[in-house]
C-alpha positions in Angstrom: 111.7 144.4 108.8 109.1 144.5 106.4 111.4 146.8 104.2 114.0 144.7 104.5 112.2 141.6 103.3 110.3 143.5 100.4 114.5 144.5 98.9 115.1 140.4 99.9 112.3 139.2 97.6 112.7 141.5 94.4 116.9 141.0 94.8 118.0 139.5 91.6 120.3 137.3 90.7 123.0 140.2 90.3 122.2 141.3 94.1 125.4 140.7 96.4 124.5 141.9 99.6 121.5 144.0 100.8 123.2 146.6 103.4 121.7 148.1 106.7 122.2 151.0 107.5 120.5 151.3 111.0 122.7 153.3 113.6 124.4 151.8 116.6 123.4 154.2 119.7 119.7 153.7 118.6 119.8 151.3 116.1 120.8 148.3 117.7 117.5 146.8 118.2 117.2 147.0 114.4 120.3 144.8 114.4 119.2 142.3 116.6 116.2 142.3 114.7 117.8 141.7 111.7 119.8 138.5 112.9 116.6 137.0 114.7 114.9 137.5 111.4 116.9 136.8 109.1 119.7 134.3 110.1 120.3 130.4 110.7 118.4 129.5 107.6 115.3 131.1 108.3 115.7 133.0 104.7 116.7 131.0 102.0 118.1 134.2 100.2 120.6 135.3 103.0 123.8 132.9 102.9 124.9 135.0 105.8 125.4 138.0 107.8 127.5 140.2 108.5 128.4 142.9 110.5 129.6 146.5 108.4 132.5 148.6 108.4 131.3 150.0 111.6 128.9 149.1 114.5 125.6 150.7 112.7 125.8 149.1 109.5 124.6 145.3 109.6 124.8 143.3 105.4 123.0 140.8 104.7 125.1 137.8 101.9 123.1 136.6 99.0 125.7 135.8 97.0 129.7 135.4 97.5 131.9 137.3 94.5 
C-alpha cells in the first residue's frame, strides 16, 4: 500500500482518480487492502472508491469531473 499512498500524497490538484490495477484471481487481497486502507474517511484525499470496469481494477475518487 505504500505505493499507493506515495501516488495519493504527490496527486495534484489536476489528479481525478488514482487507478488499481491489481488482478482479481490473485489480487483480491490487494483490493480488500485498498478499502480497509483507504476508505470511510481514513484518507482525506480519497472522496471515494470504486470498483473498475472489471473485478481487478479497484479507483480511488479524489476529485468528481
Amino acid at each position: 500500500m505504500g505505493e499507493i499512498k506515495r501516488h495519493l500524497d504527490n496527486a495534484g490538484t489536476g489528479t481525478y482518480r488514482i487507478r488499481v490495477i491489481h488482478g482479481y484471481h490473485g489480487g483480491t487481497r490487494i483490493r480488500d487492502g485498498i478499502w480497509d486502507e483507504f476508505s470511510y474517511g481514513r484518507e482525506s484525499k480519497v472522496k471515494r472508491i470504486i470498483m473498475g470496469d472489471n473485478q481487478g481494477i479497484t479507483e480511488l475518487i479524489l476529485r468528481e469531473f
